[in-house]
C-alpha positions in Angstrom: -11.6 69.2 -103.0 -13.8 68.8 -99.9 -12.9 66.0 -97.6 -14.8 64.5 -94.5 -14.1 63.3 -91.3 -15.2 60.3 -89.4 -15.0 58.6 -85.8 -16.2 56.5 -83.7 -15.5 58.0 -81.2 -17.6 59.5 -78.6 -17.9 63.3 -78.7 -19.3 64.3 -75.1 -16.6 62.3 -73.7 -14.3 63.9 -71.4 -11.6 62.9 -72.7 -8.4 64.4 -75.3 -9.9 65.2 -78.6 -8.0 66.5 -82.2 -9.4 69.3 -83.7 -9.0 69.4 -87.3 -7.4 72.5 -88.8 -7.9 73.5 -91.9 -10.1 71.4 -93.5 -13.6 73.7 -92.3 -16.1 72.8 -90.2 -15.7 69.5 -89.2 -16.0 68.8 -85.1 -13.6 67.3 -82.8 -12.7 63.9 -82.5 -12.3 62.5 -79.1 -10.2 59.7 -78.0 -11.8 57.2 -75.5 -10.1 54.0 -76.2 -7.2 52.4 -75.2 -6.3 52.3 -79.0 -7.1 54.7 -81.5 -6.2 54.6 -85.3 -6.0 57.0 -87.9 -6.4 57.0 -91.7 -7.9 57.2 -94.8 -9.8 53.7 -94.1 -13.1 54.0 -93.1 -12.2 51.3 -90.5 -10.5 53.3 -88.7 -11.4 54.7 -85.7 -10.6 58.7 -87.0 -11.2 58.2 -90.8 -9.4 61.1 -92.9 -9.9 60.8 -96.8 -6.7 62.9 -97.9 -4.9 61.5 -100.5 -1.6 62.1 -98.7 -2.9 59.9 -95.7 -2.5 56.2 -95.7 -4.9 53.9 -95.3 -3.9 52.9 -91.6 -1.3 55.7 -91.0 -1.0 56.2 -87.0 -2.1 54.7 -83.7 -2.6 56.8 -80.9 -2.1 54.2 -77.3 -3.5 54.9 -73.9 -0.8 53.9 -71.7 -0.6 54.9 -68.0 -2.1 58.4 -68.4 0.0 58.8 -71.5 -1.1 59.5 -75.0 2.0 58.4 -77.6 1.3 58.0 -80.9 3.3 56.2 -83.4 3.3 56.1 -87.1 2.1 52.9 -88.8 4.8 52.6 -92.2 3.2 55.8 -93.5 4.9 57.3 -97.3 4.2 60.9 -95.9 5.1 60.1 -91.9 3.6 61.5 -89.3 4.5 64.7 -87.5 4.1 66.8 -84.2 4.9 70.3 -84.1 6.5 69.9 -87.0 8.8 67.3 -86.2 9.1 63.5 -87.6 7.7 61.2 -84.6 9.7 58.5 -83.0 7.7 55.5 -82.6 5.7 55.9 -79.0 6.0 59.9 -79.0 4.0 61.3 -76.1 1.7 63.8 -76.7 0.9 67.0 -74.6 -1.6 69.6 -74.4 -1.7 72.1 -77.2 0.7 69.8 -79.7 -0.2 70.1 -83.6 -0.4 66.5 -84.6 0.2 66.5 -88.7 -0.3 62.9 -90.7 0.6 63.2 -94.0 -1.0 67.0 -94.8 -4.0 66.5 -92.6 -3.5 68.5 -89.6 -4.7 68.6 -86.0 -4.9 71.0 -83.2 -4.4 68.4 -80.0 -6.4 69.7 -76.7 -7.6 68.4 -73.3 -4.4 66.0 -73.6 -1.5 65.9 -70.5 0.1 69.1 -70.2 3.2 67.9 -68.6 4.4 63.9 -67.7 3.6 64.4 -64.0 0.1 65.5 -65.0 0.6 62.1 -67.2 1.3 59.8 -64.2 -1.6 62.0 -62.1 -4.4 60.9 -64.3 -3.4 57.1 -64.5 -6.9 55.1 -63.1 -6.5 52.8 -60.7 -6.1 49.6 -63.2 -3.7 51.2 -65.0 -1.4 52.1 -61.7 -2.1 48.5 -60.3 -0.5 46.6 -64.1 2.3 49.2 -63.9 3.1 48.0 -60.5 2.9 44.5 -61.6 4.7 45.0 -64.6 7.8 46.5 -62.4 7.2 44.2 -60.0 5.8 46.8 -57.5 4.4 45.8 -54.4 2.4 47.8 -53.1 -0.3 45.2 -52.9 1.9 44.2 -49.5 1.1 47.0 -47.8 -2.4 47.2 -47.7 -3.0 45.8 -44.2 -4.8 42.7 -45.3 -3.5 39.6 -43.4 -3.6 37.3 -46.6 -4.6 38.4 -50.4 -5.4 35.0 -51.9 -8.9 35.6 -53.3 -8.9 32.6 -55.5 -11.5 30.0 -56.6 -10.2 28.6 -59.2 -12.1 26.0 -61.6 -10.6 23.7 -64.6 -8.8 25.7 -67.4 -9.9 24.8 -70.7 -6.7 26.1 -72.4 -3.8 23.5 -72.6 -0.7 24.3 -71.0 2.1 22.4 -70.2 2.9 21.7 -66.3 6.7 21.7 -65.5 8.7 20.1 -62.8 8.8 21.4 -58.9 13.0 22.1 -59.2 11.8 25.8 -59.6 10.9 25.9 -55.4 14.4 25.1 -54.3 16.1 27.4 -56.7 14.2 30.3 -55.7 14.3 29.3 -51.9 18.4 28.5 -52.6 18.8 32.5 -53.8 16.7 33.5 -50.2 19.2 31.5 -48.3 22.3 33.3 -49.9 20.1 36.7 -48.7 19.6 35.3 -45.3 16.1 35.1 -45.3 14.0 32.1 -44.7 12.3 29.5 -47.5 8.5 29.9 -48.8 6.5 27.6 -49.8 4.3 27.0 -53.1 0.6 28.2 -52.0 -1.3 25.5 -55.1 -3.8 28.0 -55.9 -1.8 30.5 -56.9 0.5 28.3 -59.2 -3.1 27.2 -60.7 -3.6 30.7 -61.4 -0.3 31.5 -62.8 -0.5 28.4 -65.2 -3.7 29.8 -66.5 -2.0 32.8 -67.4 1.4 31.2 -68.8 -1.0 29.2 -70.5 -2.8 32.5 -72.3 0.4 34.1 -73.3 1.6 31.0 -75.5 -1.9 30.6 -77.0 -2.6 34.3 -77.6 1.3 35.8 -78.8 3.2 32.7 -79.5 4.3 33.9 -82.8 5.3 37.6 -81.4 7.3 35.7 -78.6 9.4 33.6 -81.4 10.2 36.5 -83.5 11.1 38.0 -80.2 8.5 41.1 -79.7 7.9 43.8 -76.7 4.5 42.6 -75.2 5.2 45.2 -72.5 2.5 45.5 -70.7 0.4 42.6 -72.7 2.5 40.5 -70.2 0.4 42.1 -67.2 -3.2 41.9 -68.5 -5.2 39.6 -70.0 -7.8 39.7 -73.3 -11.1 38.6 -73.0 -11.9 38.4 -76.6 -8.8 36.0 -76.9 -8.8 32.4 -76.9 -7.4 31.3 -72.8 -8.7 34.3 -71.3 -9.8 33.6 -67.7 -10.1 35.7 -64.4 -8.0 33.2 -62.7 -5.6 34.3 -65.3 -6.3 38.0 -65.2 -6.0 38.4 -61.1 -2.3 36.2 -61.8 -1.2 38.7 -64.8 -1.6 41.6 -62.3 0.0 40.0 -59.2 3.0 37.9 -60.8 6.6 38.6 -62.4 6.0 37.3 -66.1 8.6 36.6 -68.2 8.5 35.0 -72.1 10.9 33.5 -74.0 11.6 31.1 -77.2 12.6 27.4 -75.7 14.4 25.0 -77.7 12.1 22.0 -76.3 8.9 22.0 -74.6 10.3 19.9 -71.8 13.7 21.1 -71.6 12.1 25.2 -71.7 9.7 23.8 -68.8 12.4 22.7 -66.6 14.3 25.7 -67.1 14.7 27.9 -64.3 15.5 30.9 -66.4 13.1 33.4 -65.5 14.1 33.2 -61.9 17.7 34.0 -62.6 16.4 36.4 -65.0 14.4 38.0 -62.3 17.1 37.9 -59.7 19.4 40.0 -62.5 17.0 42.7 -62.0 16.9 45.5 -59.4 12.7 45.3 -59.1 12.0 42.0 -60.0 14.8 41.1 -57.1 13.4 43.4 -54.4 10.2 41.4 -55.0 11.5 37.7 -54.7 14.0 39.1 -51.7 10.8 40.1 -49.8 11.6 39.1 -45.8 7.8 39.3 -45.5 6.9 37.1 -48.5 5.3 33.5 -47.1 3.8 31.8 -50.3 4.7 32.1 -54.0 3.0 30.2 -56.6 4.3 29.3 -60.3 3.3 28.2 -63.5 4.7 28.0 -67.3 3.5 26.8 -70.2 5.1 26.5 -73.7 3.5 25.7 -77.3 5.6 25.4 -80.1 8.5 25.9 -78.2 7.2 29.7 -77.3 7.1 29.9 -74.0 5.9 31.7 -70.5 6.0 31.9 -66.8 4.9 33.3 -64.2 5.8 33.7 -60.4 3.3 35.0 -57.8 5.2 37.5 -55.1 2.8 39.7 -54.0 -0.5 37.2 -52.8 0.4 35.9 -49.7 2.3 38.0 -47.7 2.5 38.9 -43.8 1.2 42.6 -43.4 3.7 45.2 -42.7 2.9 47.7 -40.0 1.9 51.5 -40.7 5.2 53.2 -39.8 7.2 50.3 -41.5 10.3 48.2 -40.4 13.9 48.9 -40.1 16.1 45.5 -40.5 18.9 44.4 -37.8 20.8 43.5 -40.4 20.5 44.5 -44.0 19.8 41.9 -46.9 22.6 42.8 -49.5 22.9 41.1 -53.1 24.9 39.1 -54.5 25.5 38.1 -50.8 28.1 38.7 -48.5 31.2 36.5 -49.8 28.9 34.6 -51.9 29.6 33.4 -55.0 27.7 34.2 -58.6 27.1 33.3 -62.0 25.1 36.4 -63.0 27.6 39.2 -65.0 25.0 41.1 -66.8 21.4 43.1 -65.9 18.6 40.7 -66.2 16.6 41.3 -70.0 13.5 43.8 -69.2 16.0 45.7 -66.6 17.3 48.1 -69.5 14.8 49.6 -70.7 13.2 50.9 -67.2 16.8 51.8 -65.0 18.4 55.0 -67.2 20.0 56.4 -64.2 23.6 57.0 -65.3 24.4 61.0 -65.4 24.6 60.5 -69.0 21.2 59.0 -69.3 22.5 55.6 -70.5 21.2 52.2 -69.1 23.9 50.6 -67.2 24.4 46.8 -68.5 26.4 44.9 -65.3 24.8 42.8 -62.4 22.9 45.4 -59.9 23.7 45.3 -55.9 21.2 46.1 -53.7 20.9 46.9 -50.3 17.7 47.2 -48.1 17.8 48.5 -44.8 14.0 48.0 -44.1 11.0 48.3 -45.2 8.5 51.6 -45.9 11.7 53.4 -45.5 13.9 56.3 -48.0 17.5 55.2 -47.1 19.9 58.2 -48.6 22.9 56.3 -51.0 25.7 59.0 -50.0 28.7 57.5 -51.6 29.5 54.2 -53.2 32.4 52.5 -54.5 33.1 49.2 -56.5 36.7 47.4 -56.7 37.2 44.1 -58.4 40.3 41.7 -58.1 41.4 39.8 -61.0 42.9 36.4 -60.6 46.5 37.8 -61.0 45.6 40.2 -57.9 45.0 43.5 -59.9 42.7 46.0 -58.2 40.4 48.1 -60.6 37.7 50.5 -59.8 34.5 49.8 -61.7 32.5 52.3 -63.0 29.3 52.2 -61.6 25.5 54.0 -61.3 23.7 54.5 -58.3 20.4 55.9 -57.0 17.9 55.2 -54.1 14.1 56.3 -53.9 15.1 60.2 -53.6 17.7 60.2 -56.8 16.2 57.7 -59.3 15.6 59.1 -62.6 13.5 57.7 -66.0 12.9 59.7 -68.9 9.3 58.6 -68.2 7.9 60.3 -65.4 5.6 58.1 -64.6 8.1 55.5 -64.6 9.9 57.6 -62.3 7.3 58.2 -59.6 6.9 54.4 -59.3 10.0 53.4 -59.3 11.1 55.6 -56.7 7.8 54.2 -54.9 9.2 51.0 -55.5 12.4 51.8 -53.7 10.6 53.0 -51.5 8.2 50.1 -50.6 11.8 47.9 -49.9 14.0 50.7 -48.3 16.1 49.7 -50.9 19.9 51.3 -52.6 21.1 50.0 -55.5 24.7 50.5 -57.8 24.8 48.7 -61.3 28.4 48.5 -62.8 27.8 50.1 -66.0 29.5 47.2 -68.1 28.9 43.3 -67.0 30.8 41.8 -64.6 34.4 39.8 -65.0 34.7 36.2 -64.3 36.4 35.0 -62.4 37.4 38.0 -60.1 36.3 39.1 -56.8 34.5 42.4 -56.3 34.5 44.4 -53.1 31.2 47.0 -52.1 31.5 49.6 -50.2 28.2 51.9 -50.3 27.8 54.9 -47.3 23.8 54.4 -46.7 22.3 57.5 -44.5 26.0 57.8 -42.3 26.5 53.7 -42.1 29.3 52.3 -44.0 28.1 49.0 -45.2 31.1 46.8 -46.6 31.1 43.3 -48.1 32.7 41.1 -51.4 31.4 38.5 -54.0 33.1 36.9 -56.5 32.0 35.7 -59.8 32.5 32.4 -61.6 32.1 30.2 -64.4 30.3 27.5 -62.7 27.5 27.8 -59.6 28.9 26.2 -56.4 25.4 25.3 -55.4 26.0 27.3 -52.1 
C-alpha cells in the first residue's frame, strides 16, 4: 500500500521538522506553529493516512523553547524512542517519534533543555515571567511602566468591591513595608483581562482545567480579546477559580491569600519597591477570574542593586497566620526536596535585598504544640544558586526569580499545625536570622 503525506507547514522554515521513515520519498515536515497536530485527518496540520493512525492522534506544543508532544486518546499510542509517551513529553534532537506504525526521524529539535530555555523568543520569556510572577520588568531602569490608554471594553465583566486594597496592604504591614495604592488604569486593564478568561474558558475553569499559560496571554480570534487585556495578562498574577455566587466569588479575596501561599507570587506582592497595583475580576456563571497588577508601577532599582537594613521575613516576625498549606499553582513549579517531591506546607521566605544571590547555609524549623511539645519539621530549602525543577527552563527562571528579590526560602514538606507556634532559624551567607509565628484557626486582623 502506498500512503501520502501532508502539511501545512512551511518547508524552508527554519524550524524542527520530522522526517518520515520508511514510507519512501516523502519530504520533511516542518513545525512552525505554536500547535501542530498529527493524524490521519486531512485537517490536520501533518496528515498521515495509515490505518493504524487516528484521525487526530498527537499534538506537538511550542512552549518556551520546548517541543512536548502528547497523545490525543490514540488505540495504537504514541511513542518516542520506543517508549509510550507521557502526556507533554519533550522532545530532543535526533528522537524517533512513532504514532501508531508511522514513524519519524525528529531533527533540528533542542538537543538538551538548556538549549530549550536558550532558544525561548522574547514573548515567550516575558509570559513565563508573568506566569511565575517574575519581575524582571522592575529592573529595567524605566521610572514608571504604565503605558496604558485604555478605551470602553465591550466584554461584560463583573466589577467587585474595593475590600481587596486593604487586605493586600494589611499582609505589607505584617512584612514591614509600606501600603500602595490602586493606580485605576491598571485595574481597568486587569478587568478586561478577568473579563476574557470567564468569557473565553468558563467551562474549563468549572470542570477545573490547567490553562497554564492561557492565564498569561490573550486570543485574538476569541470573543473579549483586547490589548488592554493582553499588556494586563503579561504583567499581572492571574488566578481562576469556580465561585459559588457571582457576588459572594467577587468579594472574595482568595486569590490574594492564594498568592501570598506561594513563594513567587509572594516575592512579587512583598516588593519594598512596588508603588501602585491595580485589580480586577470578573465571574460569569459562577466561573471566575482575577487579576493583580505587581510589576507596572514600580520605583527603579539601581544597577548594582540594594541590600536591606533589615530583612522582610514571611509569615512575619511573631505574627500570626491562617495559611497551613502551599498556595494551589505553587506545586507544580517548586520540586526542590532531595527526593524530587513538591513540598505541600506554608513557604518562609527571607529577602535580604534586592539584585542579590544570598547563600541559604543551614536551616531549621521547630513547632510547639499547645501542650508545649517541641518537634522538628521536616523541611526543603533552596535559594537562587540551589533551586532545582525538572524543567530547565523553569529552573533558570526561577533561580532568576530568586535572584531579582535576594530571596531564601524553606517549605515544610507537610502543611502546617494549628494551633502551634513555629520557630525559624535559617543561617543566610554567615548571619543567623531567628524569628517565630504561630498558626491559628481564626485571623486576628493584626
Amino acid at each position: 500500500m502506498t500512503e501520502t503525506f501532508s502539511s501545512r507547514a512551511q518547508p524552508d522554515s527554519p524550524a524542527p521538522s520530522l522526517i518520515p521513515r520508511g514510507w519512501g520519498d516523502v519530504p520533511a515536515f516542518t513545525i512552525t506553529s505554536e500547535r501542530t497536530t498529527l493524524g490521519s485527518d486531512p485537517a490536520n496540520d501533518v496528515c498521515v493516512p495509515n490505518p493504524t493512525v487516528a484521525p487526530r492522534h498527537a499534538v506537538i506544543v511550542r512552549r518556551f523553547g520546548q517541543y512536548l508532544v502528547s497523545d490525543l486518546g490514540s488505540r495504537t499510542g504514541t511513542f518516542l524512542n520506543g517508549n509510550a509517551i507521557r502526556p507533554r513529553t519533550r522532545i530532543l534532537d535526533r528522537d524517533e517519534l512513532r504514532i501508531g506504525s508511522a514513524r519519524f526521524f525528529c531533527t533540528g529539535f533542542p538537543k538538551t533543555e538548556r538549549e530549550s530555555f536558550l532558544r525561548m523568543d522574547s514573548n515567550s520569556i516575558l509570559t513565563v515571567l508573568a506566569a511565575m510572577a517574575l519581575m524582571m520588568l522592575i529592573y529595567f531602569q524605566a521610572p514608571r511602566a504604565i503605558k496604558y490608554l485604555l478605551n470602553e471594553q465591550s466584554m461584560p465583566s463583573y466589577t467587585g468591591v474595593a475590600a481587596w486594597l486593604p487586605f493586600l496592604n494589611r499582609y505589607r504591614g505584617r512584612a514591614g513595608l509600606p501600603p500602595v495604592v490602586e493606580v485605576p488604569v491598571l485595574s481597568q486593564a486587569d478587568r478586561a483581562h478577568a473579563g476574557y478568561l470567564v468569557t473565553a474558558y468558563g467551562d474549563q475553569i468549572l470542570r477545573g482545567a490547567n490553562l497554564g499559560v492561557e492565564l498569561h496571554t490573550e486570543d485574538a480570534a476569541k470573543i473579549g480579546y483586547s490589548k488592554d487585556g493582553l499588556e494586563a495578562a503579561r504583567r499581572s498574577l492571574v488566578a481562576v477559580y469556580p465561585g459559588s455566587s457571582n457576588s459572594d466569588s467577587l468579594s472574595s479575596t482568595w486569590p490574594i491569600e492564594n498568592w501570598m501561599a506561594t513563594p513567587l507570587g509572594r516575592l512579587a506582592i512583598l516588593n519594598l519597591r512596588l508603588r501602585g497595583v491595580g485589580w480586577g475580576n470578573a465571574c460569569a456563571q459562577s466561573a471566575c477570574a482575577a487579576a493583580l497588577d505587581v510589576t507596572s508601577d514600580v520605583l527603579a532599582l539601581p544597577p548594582e542593586g540594594e541590600t536591606f537594613a533589615r530583612p522582610i521575613v514571611y509569615p512575619p516576625r511573631n505574627g500570626q497566620i491562617t495559611g497551613l498549606r502551599m498556595g494551589f499553582g505553587g506545586l507544580g513549579v517548586l520540586r526542590s526536596c532531595p527526593d524530587g517531591t513538591a513540598p505541600r506546607g506554608y513557604p518562609i521566605t527571607l529577602q535580604t535585598g534586592q539584585w542579590q544571590t544570598p547563600r541559604l547555609q543551614s536551616y531549621q524549623l521547630k513547632r510547639e504544640d499547645a501542650a508545649g511539645n517541641v518537634t522538628r519539621v521536616a523541611v526543603c530549602g533552596f535559594d537562587a544558586g540551589s533551586y532545582t525543577s525538572r524543567d530547565a527552563a523553569v529552573q533558570l527562571l526561577g533561580r532568576l526569580l530568586l535572584k531579582v528579590f535576594g530571596a531564601v526560602v524553606i517549605i515544610p514538606r507537610r502543611p502546617l499545625a494549628v494551633p502551634a507556634r513555629y520557630d525559624v532559624v535559617l543561617v543566610v551567607d554567615g548571619r543567623t536570622h531567628r524569628w517565630s509565628f504561630t498558626t491559628s484557626f481564626a485571623d486576628s486582623g493584626n
